[in-house]
SERO-4910 file (N, C-alpha, C, O; in steps of 0.05 Angstrom, whole numbers):
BEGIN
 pado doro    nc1    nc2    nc3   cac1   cac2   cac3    cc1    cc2    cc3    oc1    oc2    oc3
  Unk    A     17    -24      0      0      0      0     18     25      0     41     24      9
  Unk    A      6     47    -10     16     70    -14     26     73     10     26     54     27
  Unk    A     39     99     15     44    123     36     23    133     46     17    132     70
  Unk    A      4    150     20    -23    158     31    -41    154     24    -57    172     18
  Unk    A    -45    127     24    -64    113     12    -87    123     26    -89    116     50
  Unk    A   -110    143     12   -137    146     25   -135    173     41   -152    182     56
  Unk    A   -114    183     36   -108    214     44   -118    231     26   -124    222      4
  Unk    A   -121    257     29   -133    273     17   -112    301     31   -109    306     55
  Unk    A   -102    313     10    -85    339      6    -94    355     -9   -106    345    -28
  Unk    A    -93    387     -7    -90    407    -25    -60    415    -24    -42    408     -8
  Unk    A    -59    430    -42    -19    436    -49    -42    468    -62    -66    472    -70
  Unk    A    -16    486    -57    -24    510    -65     -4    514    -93      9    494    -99
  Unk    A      0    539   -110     18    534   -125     32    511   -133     55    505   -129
  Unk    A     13    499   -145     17    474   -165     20    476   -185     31    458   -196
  Unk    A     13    496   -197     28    500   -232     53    491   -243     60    486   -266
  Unk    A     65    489   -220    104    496   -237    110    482   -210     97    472   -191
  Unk    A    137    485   -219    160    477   -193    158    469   -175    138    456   -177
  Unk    A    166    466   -151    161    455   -126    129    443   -126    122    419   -130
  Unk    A    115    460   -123     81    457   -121     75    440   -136     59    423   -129
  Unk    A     87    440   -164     76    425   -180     90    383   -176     79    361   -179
  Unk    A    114    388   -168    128    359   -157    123    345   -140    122    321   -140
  Unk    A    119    366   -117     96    356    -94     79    342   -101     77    317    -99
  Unk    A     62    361   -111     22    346   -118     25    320   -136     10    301   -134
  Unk    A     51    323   -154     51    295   -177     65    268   -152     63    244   -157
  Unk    A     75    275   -134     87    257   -110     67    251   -101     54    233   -111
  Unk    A     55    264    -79     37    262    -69     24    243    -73     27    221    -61
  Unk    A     -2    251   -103     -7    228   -116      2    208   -123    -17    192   -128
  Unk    A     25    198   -128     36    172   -139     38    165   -113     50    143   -115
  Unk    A     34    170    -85     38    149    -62      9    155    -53      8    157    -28
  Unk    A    -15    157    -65    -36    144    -66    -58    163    -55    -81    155    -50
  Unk    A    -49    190    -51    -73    217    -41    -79    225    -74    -67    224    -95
  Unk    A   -108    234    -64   -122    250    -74   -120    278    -71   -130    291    -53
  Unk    A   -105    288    -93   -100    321    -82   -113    338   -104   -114    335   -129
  Unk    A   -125    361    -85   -138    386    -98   -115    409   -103   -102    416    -84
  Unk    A   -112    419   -128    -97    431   -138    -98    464   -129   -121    469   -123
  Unk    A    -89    476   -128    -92    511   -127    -70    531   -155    -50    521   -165
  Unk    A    -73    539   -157    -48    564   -169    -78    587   -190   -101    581   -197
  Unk    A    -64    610   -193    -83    636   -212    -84    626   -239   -103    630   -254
  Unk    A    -57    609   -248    -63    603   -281    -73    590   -286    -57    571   -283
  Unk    A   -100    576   -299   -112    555   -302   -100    536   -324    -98    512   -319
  Unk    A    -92    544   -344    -85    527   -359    -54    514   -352    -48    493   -364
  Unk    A    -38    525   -337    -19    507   -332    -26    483   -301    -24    460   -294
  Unk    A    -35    505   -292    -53    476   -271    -67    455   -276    -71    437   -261
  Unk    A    -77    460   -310    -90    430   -319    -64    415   -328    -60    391   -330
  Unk    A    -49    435   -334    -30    409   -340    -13    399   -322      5    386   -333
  Unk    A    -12    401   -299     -8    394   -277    -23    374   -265    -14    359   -248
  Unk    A    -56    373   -277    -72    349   -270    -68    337   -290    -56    317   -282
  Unk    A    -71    335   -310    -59    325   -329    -45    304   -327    -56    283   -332
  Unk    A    -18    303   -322     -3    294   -320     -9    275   -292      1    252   -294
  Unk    A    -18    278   -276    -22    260   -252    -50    242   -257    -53    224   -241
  Unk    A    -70    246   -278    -84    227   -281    -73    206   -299    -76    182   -295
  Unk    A    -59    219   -321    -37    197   -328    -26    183   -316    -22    161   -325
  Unk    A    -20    188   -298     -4    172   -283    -27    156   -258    -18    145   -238
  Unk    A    -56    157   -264    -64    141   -249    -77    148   -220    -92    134   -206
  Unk    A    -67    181   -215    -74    191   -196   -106    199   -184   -123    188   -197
  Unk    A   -111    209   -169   -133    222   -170   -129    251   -154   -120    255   -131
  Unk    A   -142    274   -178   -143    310   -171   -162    324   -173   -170    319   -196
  Unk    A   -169    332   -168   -187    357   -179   -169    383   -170   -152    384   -152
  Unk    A   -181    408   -192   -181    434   -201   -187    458   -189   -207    468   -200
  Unk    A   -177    475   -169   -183    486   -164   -176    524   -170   -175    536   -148
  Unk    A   -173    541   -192   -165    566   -200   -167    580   -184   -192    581   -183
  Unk    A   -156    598   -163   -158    626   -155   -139    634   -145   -119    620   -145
  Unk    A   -139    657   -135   -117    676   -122   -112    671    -88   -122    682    -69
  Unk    A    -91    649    -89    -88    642    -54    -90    668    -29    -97    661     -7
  Unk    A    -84    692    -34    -80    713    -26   -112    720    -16   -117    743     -8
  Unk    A   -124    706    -16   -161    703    -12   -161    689     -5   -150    669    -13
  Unk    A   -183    695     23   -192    664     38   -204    657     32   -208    634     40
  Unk    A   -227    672      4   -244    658     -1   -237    627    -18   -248    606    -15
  Unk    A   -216    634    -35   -202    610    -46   -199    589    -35   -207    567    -42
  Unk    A   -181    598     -7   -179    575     17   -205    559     23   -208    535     18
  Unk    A   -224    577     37   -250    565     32   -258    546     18   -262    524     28
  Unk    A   -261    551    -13   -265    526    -28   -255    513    -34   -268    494    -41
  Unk    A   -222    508    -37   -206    486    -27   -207    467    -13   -195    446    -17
  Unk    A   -227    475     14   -231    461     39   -254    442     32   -257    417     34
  Unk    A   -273    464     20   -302    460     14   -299    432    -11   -317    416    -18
  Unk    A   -276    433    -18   -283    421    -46   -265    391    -39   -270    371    -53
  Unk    A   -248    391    -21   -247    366     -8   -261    348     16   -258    324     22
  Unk    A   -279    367     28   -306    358     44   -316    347     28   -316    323     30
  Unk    A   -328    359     10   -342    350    -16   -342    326    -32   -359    308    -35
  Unk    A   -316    332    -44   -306    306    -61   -306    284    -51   -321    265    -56
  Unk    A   -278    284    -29   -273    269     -6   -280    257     17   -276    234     25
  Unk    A   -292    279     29   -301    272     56   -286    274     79   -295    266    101
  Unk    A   -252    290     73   -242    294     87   -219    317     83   -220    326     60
  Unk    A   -203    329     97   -171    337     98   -150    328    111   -148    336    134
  Unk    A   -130    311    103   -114    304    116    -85    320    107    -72    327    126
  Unk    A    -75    326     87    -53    341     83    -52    380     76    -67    397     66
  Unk    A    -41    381     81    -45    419     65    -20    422     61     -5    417     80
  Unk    A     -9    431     35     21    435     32     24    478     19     33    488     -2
  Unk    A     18    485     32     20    511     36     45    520     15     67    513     23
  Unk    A     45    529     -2     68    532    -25     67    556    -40     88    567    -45
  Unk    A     44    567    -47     51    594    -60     71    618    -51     75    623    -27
  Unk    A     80    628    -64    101    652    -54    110    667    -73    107    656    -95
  Unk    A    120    688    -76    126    707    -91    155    724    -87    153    738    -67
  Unk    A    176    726    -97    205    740    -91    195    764    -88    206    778    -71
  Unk    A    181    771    -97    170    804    -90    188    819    -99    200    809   -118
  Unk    A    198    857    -89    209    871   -101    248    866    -96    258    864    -74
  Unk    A    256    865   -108    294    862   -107    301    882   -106    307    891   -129
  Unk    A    305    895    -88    313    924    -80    318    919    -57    312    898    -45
  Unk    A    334    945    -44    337    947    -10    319    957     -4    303    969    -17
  Unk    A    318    951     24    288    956     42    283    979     35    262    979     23
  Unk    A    298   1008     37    287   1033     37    273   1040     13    255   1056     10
  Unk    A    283   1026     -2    269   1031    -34    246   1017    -41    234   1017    -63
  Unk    A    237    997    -11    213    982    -19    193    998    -12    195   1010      9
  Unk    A    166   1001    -31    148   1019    -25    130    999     -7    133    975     -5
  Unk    A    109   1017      7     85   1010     27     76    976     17     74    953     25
  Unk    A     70    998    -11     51    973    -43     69    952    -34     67    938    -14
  Unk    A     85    953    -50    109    926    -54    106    912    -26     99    888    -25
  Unk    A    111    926     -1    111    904     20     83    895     27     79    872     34
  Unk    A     72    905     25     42    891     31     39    869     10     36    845     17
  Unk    A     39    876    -12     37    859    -25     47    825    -28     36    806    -37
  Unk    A     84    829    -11     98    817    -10     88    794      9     83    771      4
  Unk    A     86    807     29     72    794     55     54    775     54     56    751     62
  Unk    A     17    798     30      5    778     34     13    752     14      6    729     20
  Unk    A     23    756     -3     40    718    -13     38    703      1     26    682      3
  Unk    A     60    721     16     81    691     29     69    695     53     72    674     65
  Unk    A     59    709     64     49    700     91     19    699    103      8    684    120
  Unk    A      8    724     88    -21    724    101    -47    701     83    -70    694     89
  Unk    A    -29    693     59    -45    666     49    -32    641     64    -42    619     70
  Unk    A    -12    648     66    -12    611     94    -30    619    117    -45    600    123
  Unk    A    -34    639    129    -49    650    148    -85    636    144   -101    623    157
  Unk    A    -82    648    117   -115    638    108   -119    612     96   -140    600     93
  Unk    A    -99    605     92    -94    568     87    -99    552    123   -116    538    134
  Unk    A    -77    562    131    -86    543    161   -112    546    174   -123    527    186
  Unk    A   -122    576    170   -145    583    186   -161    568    170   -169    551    186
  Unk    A   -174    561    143   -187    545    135   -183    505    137   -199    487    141
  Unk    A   -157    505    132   -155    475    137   -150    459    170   -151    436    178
  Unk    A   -147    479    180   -143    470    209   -171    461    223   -167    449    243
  Unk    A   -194    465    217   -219    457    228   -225    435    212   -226    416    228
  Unk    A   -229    425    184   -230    403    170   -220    382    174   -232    361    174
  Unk    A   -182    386    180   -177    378    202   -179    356    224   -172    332    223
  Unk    A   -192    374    244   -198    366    272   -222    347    264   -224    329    281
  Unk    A   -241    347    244   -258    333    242   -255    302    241   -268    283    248
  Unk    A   -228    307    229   -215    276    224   -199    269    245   -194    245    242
  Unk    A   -186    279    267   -171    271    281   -151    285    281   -137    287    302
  Unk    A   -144    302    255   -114    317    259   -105    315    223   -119    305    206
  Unk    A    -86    324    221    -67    326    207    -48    338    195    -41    352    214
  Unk    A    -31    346    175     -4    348    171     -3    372    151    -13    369    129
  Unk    A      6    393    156      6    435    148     46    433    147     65    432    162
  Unk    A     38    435    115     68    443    111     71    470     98     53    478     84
  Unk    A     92    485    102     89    514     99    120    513     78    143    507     85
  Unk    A    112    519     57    136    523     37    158    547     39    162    563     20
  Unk    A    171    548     63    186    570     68    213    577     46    211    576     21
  Unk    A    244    586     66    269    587     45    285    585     68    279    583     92
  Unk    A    304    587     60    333    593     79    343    618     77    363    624     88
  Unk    A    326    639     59    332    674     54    316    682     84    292    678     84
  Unk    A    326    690    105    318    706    120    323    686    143    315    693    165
  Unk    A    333    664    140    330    646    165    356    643    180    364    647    203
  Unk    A    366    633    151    395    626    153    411    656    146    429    664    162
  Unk    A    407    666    131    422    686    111    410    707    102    391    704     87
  Unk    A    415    725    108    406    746     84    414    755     62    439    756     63
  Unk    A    402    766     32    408    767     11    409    795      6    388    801     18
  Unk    A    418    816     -2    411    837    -17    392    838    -30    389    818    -44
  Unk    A    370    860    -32    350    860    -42    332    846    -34    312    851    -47
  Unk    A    329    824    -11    315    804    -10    299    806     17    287    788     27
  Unk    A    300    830     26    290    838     53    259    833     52    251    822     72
  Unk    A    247    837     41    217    843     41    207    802     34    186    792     42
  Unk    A    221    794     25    218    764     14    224    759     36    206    747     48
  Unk    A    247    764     51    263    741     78    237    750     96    224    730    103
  Unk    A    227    774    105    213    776    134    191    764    124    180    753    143
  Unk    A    176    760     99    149    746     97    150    713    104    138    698    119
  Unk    A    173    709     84    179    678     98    184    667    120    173    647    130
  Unk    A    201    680    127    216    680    161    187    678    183    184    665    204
  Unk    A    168    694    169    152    698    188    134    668    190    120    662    210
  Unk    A    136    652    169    114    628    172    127    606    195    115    585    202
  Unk    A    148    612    202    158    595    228    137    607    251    136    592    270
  Unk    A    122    626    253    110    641    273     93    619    271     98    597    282
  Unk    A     70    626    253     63    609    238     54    573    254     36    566    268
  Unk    A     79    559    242     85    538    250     93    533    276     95    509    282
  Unk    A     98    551    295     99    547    325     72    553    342     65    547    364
  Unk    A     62    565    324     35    584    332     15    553    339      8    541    359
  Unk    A     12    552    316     -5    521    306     -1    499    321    -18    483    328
  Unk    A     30    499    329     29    470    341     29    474    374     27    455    390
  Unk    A     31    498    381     24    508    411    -11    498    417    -22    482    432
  Unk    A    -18    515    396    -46    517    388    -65    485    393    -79    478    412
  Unk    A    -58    469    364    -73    445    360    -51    414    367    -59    391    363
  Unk    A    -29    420    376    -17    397    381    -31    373    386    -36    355    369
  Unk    A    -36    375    411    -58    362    426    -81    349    409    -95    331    420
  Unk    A    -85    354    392   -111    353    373   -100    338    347   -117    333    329
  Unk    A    -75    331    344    -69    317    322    -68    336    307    -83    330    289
  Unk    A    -58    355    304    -49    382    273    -16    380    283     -9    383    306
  Unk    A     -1    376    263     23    378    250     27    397    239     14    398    218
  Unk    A     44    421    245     56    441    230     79    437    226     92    427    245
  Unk    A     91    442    207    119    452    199    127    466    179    110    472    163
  Unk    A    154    474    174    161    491    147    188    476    139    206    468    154
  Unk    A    186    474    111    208    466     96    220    492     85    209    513     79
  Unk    A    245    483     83    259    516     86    285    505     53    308    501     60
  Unk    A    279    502     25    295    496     13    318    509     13    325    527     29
  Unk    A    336    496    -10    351    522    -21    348    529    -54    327    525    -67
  Unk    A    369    539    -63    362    544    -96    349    530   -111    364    514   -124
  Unk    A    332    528   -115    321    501   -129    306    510   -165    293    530   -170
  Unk    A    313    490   -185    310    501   -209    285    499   -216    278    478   -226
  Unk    A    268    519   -212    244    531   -208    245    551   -234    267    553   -245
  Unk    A    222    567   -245    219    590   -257    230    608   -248    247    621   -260
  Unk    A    221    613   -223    232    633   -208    264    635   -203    275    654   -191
  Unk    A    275    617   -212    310    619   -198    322    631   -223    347    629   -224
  Unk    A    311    641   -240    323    664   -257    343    645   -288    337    623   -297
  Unk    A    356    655   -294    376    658   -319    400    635   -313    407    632   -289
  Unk    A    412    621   -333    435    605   -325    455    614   -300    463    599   -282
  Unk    A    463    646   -306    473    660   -296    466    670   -262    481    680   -246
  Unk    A    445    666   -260    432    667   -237    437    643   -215    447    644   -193
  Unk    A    421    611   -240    425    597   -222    460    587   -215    469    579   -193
  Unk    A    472    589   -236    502    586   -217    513    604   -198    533    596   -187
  Unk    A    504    628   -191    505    647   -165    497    633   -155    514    621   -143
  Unk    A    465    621   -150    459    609   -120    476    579   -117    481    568    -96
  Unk    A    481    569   -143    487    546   -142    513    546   -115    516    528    -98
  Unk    A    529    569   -118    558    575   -110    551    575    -84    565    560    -71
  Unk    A    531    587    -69    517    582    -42    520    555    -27    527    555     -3
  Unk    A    514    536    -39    504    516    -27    540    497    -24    558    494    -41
  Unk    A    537    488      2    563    464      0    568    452    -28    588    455    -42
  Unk    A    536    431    -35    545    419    -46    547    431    -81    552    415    -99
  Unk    A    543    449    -84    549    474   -105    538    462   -134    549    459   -156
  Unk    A    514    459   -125    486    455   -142    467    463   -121    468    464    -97
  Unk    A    442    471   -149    418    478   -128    405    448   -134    413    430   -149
  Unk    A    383    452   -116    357    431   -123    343    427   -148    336    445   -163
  Unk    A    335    393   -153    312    393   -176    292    390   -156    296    381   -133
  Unk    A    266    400   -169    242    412   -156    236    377   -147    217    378   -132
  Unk    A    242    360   -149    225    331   -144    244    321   -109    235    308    -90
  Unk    A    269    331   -111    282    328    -87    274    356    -68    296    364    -60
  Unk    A    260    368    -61    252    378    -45    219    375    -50    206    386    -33
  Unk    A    207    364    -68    179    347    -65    187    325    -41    173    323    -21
  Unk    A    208    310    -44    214    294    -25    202    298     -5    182    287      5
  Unk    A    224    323      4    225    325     39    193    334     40    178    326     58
  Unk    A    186    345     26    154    363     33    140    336     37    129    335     58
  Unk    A    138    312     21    122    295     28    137    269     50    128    246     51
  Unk    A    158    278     66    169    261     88    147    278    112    129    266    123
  Unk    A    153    305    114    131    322    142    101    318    130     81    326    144
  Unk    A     98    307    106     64    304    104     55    276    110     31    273    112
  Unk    A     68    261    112     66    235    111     70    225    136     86    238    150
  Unk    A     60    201    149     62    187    175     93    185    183    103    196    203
  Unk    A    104    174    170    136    186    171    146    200    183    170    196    186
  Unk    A    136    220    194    147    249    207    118    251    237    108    269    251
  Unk    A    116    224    234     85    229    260     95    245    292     76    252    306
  Unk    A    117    249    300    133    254    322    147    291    317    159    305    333
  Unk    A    140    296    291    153    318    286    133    329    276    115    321    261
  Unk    A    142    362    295    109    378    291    128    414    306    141    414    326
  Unk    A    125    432    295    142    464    302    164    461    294    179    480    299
  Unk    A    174    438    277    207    442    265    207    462    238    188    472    225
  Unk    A    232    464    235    241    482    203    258    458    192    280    455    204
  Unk    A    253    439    169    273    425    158    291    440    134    283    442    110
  Unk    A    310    447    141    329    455    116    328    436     88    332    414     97
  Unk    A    325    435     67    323    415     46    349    438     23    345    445      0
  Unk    A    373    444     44    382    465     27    411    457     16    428    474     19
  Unk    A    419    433      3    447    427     -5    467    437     15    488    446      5
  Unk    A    464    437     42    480    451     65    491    478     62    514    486     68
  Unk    A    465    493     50    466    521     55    471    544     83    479    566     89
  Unk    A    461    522     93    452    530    124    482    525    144    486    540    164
  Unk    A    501    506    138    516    492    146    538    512    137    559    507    147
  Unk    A    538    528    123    568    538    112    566    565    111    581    579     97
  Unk    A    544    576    128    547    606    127    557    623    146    559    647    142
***
């Protein structure tokens, strides 16, 4: 038998990269996961590709940055399902690359709500669905920018991320007791859309000990080790998944 055989997950930012390696993992160890990201047509092909393979998804389009989204996320695995057992919290945004002083009001609000006030409205919705079942497993797609290290330009990205460890201590103060699992995976460079130009990724590459970044399916890994029974004892940690970024700074 699967991993999660008979589990039921949403993954946010599933279109692409990370989000999208997750949800295709996920599924191949036997959950039923509801999709999220704003582009619809690359999210179908993100289901796409996992019914090929046997899986079972459904579709969900909107702007994570809304609870209402969250909402039907929740709603739509009550629904389908009949339950929630995973939430892999993943959307995020690099926001403005500038130094702080040059970041305007706009830009940081904006930055924030990404990366932090939609995990905010992700847990507040999946954490009661939840408890219905007994508990389960809130992974928060963090970085190692603001944790471990700071970047130039990267101020407004590091404090939104940094901040979902609140987050994840908050939660497991909170619902421990109750069977809810929080944590955050904290990658490193990983070859994503977002990690820029050849030129780019061998800067971050130079970061990391082992002087490569990540493919998006080895930090699907670790995301589905804290979602999975596997990690039943671990709940307020930060796992680094960062080529020993963390280790050499």
């Amino acid at each position: 038998m699967s991993v999660l055989q008979d589990k039921v997950a949403i993954v946010t930012g599933a279109s692409s990269g990370i989000g999208r390696a997750t949800a295709q993992l996920l599924a191949a160890e036997g959950a039923a996961v509801i999709l999220n990201a704003r582009g619809l047509p690359a999210l179908e092909d993100t289901a796409d590709a996992i019914r090929k393979s046997g899986g079972t998804v459904h579709v969900v389009s909107g702007d994570a940055g809304l609870t209402e989204t969250h909402e039907h996320l929740v709603e739509i695995a009550s629904r389908e399902f009949g339950r929630l057992d995973i939430a892999i919290n993943n959307v995020g945004a690099v926001g403005p690359f500038k130094p702080l002083a040059d970041v305007s009001p706009e830009e940081w609000q904006a930055t924030v709500s990404v990366n932090l006030t939609s995990a905010f409205f992700g847990a507040r919705n999946q954490i009661p669905a939840m408890l219905k079942n007994g508990g389960g497993s809130i992974v928060f797609i963090s970085t190692f920018v603001g944790t471990s290290v700071g970047i130039p330009g990267m101020t407004a990205y590091a404090a939104s991320k940094a901040g979902l460890m609140g987050l994840v201590k908050g939660i497991t103060a909170d619902y421990g007791a109750n069977g809810i699992r929080a944590n955050a995976l904290l990658p490193g460079g990983t070859d994503t859309p977002a990690a820029g130009d050849a030129a780019q990724k061998e800067w971050a590459a130079g970061l990391h000990a082992m002087k490569r970044i990540a493919r998006p399916d080895e930090i699907a890994q670790a995301a589905m080790f804290l979602a999975s029974p596997m990690s039943s004892f671990v709940s307020g940690a930060a796992l680094f998944a960062d080529g020993g970024n963390s280790a050499v700074k």
